[in-house]
C-alpha positions in Angstrom: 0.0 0.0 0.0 2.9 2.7 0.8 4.2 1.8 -2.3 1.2 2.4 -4.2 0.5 5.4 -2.1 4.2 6.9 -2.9 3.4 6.1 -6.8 0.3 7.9 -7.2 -0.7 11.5 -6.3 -3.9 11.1 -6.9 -4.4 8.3 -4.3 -1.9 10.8 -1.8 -4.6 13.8 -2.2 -7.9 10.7 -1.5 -6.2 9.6 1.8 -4.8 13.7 2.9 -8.6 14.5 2.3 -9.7 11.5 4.2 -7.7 12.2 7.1 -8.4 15.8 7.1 -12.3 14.9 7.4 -11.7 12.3 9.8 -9.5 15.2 12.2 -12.2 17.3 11.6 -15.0 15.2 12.7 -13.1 13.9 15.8 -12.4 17.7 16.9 -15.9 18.6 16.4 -16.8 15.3 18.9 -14.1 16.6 21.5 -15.9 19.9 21.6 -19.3 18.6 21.7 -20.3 18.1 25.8 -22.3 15.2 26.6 -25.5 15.1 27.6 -25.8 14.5 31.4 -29.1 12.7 32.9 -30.2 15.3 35.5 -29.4 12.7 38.7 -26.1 12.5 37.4 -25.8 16.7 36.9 -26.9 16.9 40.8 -25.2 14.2 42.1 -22.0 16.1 40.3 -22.8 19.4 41.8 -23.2 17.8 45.4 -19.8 15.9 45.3 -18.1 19.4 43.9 -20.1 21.5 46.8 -18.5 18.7 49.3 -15.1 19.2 47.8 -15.1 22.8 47.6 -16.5 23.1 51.4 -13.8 20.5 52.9 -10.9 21.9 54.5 
């Protein structure tokens, strides 16, 4: 495959475009903050509130 992938230009410009989609998408995913179920959100908030008032 490298060789075939050295030979060709075409095929080097399929697979740069390819990864540059697949970076793309996986950056947007990164960004993207899941979606918490609303026990999980408070139970979150109480464990932080514990944390922050601990000495």
């Amino acid at each position: 495959m490298n060789e075939s992938l050295a030979q060709n230009p075409q095929l080097q410009a399929m697979v740069a475009e390819l990864e540059r989609v697949y970076d793309s998408e996986k950056k947007e995913s990164l960004e993207e903050k899941p979606e918490l179920s609303p026990e999980l959100e408070g139970f979150l908030k109480d464990v932080q509130t514990r944390l922050e008032d601990s000495p």
